[in-house]
C-alpha positions in Angstrom: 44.8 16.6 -29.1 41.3 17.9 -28.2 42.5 19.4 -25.3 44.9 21.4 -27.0 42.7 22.6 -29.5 40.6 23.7 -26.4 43.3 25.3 -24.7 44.6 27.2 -28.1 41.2 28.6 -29.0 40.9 30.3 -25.5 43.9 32.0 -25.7 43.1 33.3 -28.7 39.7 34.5 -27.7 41.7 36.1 -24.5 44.3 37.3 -27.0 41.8 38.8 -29.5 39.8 40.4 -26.6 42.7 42.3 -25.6 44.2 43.3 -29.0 40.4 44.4 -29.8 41.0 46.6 -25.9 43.9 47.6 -27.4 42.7 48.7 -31.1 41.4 52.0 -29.9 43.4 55.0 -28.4 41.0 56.4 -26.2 41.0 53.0 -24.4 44.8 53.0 -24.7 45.0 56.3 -22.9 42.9 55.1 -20.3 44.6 52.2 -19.4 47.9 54.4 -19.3 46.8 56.7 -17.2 45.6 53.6 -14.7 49.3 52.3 -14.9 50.3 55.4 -13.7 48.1 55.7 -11.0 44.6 54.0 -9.7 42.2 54.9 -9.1 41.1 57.7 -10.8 38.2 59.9 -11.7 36.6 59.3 -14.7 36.1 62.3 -15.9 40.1 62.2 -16.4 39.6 60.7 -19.1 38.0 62.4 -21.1 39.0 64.7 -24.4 40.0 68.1 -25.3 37.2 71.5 -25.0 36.4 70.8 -28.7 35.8 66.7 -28.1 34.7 66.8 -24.2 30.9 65.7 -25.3 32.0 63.2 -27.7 34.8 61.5 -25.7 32.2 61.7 -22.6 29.5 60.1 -24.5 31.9 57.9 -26.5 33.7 56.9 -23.2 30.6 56.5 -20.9 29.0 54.0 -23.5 32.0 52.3 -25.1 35.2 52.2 -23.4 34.9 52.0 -20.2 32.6 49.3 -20.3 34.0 47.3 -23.0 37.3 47.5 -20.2 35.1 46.3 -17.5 33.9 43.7 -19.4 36.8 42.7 -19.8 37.8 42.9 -15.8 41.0 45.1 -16.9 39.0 48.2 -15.1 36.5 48.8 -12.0 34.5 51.0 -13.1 32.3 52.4 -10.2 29.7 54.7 -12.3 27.4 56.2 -9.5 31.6 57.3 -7.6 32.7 58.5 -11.1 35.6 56.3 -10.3 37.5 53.7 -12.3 40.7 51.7 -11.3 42.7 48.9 -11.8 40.4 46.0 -12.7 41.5 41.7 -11.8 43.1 41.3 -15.2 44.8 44.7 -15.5 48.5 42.8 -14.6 47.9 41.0 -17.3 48.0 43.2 -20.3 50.5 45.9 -18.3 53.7 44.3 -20.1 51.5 44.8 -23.7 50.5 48.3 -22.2 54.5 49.1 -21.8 55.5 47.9 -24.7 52.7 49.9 -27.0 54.0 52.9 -24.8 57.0 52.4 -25.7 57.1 52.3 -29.5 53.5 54.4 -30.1 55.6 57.3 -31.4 
């Protein structure tokens, strides 16, 4: 029974890790874009004229490392590059589906 308790409360520290990846669009739109293609350049990812330093700053210190913490990006900083990281595959079908029924 100890085991399973083990075993539960990992997954749900995996599965709260990715719903917290998942909380915020910015990181949303990134990992779209990735789906779609990888890798890309960073600077992709960024906002509209009006919110190009926020969502620099806001990307540069947040989300994409919270991501690569995670391992569902590579983020090479000194490239400017970011791709698909070791766990992407495993939040693509949760990725698809949140595409799927965002609007």
């Amino acid at each position: 029974m100890k085991q399973t308790t083990n075993q539960n409360t990992r997954k749900s520290a995996t599965l709260d890790r990715i719903f917290d990846v998942f909380s915020h669009q910015s990181r949303r739109r990134i990992l779209s874009k990735l789906a779609t293609d990888s890798p890309r350049d960073e600077g992709e990812f960024e906002g509209k004229n009006e919110e190009l330093e926020r969502s620099l700053i806001s990307n540069t210190h947040v989300h994409l490392p919270k991501l690569a913490d995670g391992g569902f990006i590579e983020w090479n900083r000194e490239e400017g590059t970011v791709a698909h990281g070791p766990r992407f595959e495993e939040i693509l079908p949760l990725l698809e589906t949140i595409e799927n029924h965002e609007n």
